[in-house]
MDAnalysis code that builds the backbone (N, CA, C; Angstrom):
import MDAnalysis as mda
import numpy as np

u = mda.Universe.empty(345, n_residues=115, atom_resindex=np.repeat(np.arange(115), 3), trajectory=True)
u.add_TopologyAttr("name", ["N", "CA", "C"] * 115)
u.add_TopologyAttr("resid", np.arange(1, 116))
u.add_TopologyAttr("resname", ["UNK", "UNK", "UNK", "UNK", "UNK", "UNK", "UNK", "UNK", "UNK", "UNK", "UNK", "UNK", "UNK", "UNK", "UNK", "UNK", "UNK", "UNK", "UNK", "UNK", "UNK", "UNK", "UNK", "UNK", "UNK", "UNK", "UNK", "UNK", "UNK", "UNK", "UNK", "UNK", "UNK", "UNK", "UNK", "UNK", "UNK", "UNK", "UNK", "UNK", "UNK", "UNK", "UNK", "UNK", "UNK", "UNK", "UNK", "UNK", "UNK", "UNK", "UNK", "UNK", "UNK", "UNK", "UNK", "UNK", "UNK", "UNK", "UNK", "UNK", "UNK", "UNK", "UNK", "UNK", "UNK", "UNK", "UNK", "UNK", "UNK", "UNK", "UNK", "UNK", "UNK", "UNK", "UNK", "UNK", "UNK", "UNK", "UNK", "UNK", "UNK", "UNK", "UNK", "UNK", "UNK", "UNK", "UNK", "UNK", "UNK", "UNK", "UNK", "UNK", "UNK", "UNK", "UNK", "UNK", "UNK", "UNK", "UNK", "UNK", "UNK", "UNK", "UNK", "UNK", "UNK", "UNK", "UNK", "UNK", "UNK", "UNK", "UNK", "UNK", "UNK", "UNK", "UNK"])
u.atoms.positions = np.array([
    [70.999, 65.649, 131.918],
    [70.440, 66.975, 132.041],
    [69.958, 67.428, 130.658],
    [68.937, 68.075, 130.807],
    [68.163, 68.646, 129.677],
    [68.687, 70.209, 128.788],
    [69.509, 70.005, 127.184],
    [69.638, 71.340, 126.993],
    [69.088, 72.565, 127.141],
    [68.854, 73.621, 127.472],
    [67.998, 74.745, 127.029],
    [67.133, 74.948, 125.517],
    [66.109, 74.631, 125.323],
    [65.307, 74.374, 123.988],
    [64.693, 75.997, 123.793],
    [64.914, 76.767, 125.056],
    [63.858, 78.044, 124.144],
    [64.999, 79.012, 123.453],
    [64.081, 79.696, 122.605],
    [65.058, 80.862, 121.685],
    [65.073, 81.961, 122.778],
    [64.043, 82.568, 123.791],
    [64.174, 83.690, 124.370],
    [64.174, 83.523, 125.692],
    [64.918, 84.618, 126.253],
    [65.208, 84.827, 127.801],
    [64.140, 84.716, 128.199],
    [63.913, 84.265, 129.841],
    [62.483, 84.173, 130.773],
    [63.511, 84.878, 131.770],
    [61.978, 86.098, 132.038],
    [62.634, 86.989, 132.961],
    [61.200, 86.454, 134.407],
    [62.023, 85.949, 135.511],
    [61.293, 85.821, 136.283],
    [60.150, 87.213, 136.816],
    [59.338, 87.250, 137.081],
    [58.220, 88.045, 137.599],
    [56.840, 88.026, 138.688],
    [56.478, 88.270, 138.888],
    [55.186, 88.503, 139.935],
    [54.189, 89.549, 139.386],
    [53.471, 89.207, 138.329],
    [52.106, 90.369, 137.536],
    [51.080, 89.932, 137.480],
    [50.243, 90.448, 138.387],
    [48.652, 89.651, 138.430],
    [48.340, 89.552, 136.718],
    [47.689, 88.902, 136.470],
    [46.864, 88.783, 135.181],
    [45.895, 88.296, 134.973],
    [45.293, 87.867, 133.871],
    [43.856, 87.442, 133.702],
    [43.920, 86.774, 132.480],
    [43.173, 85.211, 132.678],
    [42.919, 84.392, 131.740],
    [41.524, 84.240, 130.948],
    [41.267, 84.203, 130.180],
    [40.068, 84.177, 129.321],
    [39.852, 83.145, 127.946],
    [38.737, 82.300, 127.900],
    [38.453, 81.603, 126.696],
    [37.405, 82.634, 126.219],
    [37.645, 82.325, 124.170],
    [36.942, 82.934, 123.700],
    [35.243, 82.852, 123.932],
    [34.956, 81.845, 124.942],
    [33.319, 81.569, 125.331],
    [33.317, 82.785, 127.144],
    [34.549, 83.349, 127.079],
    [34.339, 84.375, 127.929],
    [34.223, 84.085, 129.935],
    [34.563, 82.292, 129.858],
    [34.814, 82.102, 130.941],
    [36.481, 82.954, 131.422],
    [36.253, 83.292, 132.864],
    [38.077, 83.767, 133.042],
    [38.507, 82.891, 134.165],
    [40.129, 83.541, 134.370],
    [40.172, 83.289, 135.756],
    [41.577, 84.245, 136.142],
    [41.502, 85.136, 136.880],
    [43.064, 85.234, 137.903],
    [44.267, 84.656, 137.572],
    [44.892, 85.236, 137.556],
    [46.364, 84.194, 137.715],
    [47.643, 84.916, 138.073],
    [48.958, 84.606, 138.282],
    [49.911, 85.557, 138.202],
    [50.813, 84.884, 137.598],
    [51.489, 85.734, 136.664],
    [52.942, 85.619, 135.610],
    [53.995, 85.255, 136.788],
    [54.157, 84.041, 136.722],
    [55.584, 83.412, 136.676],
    [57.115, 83.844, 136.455],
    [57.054, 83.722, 134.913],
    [57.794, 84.070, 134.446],
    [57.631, 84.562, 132.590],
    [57.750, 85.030, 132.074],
    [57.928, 85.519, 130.677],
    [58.836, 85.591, 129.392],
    [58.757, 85.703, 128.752],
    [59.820, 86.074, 127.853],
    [58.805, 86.567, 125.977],
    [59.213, 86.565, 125.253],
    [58.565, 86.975, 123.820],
    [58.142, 85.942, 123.482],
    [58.092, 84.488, 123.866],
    [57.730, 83.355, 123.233],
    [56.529, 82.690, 124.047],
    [56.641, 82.964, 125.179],
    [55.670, 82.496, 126.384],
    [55.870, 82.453, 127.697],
    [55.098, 81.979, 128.213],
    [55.162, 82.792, 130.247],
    [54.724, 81.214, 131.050],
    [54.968, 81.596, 132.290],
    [54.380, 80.653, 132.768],
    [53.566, 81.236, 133.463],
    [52.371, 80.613, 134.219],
    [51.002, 81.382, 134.717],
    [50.493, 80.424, 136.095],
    [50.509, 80.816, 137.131],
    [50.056, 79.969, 138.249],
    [48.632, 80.781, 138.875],
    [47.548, 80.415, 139.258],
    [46.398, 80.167, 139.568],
    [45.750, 79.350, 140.479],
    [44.897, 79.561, 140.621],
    [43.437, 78.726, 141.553],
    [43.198, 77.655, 140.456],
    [42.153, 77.249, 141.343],
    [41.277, 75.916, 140.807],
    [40.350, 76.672, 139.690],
    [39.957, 77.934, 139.299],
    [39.357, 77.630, 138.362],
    [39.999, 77.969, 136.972],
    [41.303, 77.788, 137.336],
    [42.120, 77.419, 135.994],
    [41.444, 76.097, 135.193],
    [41.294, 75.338, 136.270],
    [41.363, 74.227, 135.831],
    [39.670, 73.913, 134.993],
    [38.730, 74.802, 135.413],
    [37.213, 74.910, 134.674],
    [38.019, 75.702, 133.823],
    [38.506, 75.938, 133.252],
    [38.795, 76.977, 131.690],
    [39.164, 75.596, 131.144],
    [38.720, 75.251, 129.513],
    [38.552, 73.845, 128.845],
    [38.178, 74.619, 127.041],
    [38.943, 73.712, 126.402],
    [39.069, 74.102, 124.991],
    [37.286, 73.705, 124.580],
    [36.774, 74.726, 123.485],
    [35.622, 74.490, 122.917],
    [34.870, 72.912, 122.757],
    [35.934, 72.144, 121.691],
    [36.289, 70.710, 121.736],
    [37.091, 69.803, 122.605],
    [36.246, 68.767, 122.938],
    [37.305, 68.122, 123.938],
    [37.977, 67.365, 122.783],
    [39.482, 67.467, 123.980],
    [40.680, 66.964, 122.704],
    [41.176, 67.980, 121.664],
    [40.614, 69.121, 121.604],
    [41.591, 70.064, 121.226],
    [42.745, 70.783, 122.275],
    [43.422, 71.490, 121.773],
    [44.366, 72.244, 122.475],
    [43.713, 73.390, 122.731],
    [44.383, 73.797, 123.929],
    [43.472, 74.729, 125.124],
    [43.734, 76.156, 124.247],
    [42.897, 76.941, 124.165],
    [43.972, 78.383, 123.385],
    [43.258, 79.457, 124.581],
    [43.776, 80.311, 124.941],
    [43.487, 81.514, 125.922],
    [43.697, 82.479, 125.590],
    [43.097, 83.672, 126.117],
    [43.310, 85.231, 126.005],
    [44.417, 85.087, 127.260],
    [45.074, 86.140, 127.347],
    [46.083, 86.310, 128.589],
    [45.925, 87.604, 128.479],
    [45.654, 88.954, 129.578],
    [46.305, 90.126, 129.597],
    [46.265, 90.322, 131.222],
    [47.680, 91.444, 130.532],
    [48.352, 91.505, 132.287],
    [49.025, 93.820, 131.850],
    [49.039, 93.808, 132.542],
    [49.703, 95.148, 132.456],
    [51.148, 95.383, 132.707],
    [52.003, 96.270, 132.220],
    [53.225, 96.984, 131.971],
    [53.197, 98.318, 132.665],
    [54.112, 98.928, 132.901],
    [54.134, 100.277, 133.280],
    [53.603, 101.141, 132.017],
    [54.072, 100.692, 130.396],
    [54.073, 100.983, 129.096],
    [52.414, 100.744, 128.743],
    [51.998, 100.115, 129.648],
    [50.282, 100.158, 129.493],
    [50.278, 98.463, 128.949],
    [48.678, 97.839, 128.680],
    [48.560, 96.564, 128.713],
    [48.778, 95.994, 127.450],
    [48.988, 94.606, 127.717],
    [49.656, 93.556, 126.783],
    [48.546, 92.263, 127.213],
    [47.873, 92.248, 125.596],
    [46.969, 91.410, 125.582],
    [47.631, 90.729, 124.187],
    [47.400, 88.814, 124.524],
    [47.869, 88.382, 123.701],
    [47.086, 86.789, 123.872],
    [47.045, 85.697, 122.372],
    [46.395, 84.715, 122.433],
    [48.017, 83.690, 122.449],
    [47.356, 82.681, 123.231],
    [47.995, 81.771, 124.246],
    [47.387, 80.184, 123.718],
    [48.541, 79.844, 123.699],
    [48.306, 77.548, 123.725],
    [49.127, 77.216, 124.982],
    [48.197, 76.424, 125.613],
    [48.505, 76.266, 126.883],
    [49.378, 74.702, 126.124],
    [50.951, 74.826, 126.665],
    [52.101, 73.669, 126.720],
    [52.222, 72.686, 127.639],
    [51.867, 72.904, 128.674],
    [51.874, 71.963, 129.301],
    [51.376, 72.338, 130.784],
    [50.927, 71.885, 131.911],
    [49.831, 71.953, 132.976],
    [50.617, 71.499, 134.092],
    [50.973, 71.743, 135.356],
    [51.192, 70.734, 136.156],
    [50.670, 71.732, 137.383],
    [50.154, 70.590, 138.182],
    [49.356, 71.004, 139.510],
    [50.539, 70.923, 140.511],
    [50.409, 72.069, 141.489],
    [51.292, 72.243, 142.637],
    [50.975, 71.742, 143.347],
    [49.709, 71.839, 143.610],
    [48.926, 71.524, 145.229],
    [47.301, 71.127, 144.912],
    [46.366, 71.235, 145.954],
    [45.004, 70.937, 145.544],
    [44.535, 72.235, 145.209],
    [45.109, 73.646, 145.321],
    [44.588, 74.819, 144.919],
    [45.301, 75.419, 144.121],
    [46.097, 74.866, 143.520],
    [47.548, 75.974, 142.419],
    [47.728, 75.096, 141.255],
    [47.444, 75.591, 140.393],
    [47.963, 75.176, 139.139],
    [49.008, 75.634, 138.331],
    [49.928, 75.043, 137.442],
    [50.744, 76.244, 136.657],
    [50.188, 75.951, 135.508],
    [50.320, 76.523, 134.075],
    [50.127, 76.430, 132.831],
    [51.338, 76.935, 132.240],
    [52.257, 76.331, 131.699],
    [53.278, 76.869, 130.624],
    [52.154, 77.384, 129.345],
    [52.685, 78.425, 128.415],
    [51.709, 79.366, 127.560],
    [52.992, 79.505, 126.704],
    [52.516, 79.436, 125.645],
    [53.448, 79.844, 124.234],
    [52.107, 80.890, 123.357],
    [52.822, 81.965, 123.227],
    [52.092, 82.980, 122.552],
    [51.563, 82.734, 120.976],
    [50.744, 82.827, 120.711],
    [50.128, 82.705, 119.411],
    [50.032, 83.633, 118.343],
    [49.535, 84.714, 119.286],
    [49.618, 85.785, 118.364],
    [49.490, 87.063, 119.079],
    [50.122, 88.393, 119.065],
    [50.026, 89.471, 119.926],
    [50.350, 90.642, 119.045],
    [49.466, 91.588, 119.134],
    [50.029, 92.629, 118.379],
    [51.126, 93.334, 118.303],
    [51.532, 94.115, 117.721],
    [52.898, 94.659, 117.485],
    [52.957, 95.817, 118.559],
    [52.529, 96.681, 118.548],
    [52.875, 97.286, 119.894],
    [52.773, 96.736, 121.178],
    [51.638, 95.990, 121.133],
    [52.290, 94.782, 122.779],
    [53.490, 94.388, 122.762],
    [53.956, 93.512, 121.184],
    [54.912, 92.434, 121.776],
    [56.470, 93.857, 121.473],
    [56.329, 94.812, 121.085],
    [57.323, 96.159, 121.310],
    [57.367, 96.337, 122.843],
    [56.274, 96.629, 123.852],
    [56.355, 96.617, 125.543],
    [56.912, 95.892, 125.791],
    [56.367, 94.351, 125.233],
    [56.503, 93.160, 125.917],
    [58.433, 92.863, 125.972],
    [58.711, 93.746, 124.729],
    [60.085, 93.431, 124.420],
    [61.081, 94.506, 125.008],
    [60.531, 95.485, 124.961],
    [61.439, 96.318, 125.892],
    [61.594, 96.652, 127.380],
    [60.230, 95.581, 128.012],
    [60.316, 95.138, 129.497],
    [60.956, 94.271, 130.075],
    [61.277, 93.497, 129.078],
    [62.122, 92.426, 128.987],
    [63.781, 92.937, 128.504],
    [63.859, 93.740, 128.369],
    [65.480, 94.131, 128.117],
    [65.554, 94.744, 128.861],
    [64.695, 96.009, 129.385],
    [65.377, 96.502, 130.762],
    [65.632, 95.615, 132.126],
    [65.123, 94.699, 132.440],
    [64.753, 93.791, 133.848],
    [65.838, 93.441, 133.485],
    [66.529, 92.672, 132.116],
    [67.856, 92.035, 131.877],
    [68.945, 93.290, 132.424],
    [69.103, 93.944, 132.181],
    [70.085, 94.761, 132.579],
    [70.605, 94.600, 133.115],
])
C-alpha cells in the first residue's frame, strides 16, 4: 500500500468549473476534489482537445470555479490524466500559482467543510 505523499487535506466536492489554455481554448469540468495544493477535475472529451503550446511540454491551465466567498481563479500543471470512460476524463492539477486572496477563500473553505 501506498503512503499518503500530499502535505494538504482533499476535501471531496461537486463545483462546476472551467478550464482554459492561455491560447483561450476552454472546457467545463467539475471539481472532484480539492485541497491548497491541487484538485482533481473530471470532464468531457474536450478536455482532452486542451494541449500544451509545445508538444512535449507540460500541460499548464487556467482553472476557475466559484466559492460562496466569490471566485477563485488559479494557474494549474496538469499531474497526471486518466480516462474513465469514452466521454470522462479526470486530470489531477497541482496549483502553480493563485493569488492571495483566492488561495485565503480557497483556505478557509477548506477548514470549514473539515469541521
Amino acid at each position: 500500500m501506498n503512503p499518503e505523499r500530499r502535505i494538504y487535506p482533499r476535501l471531496n466536492v461537486n463545483i462546476a468549473a472551467e478550464l482554459s489554455t492561455r491560447e483561450g481554448e476552454t472546457a467545463d469540468v467539475t471539481l472532484i476534489n480539492l485541497s491548497l495544493g491541487g484538485m482533481l477535475v473530471e470532464g468531457g472529451p474536450e478536455m482532452a482537445e486542451l494541449k500544451p503550446p509545445v508538444q512535449g511540454a507540460p500541460l499548464e491551465l487556467y482553472l476557475h470555479f466559484g466559492l460562496a466567498d466569490g471566485p477563485v481563479h488559479c494557474l494549474c500543471r496538469v499531474v497526471y490524466n486518466q480516462r474513465q470512460s469514452q466521454r470522462c476524463l479526470r486530470y489531477g492539477l497541482s496549483i502553480l500559482s493563485v493569488d492571495h486572496q483566492a488561495s485565503e477563500r480557497l483556505q478557509a473553505y477548506i477548514q470549514q467543510q473539515l469541521k
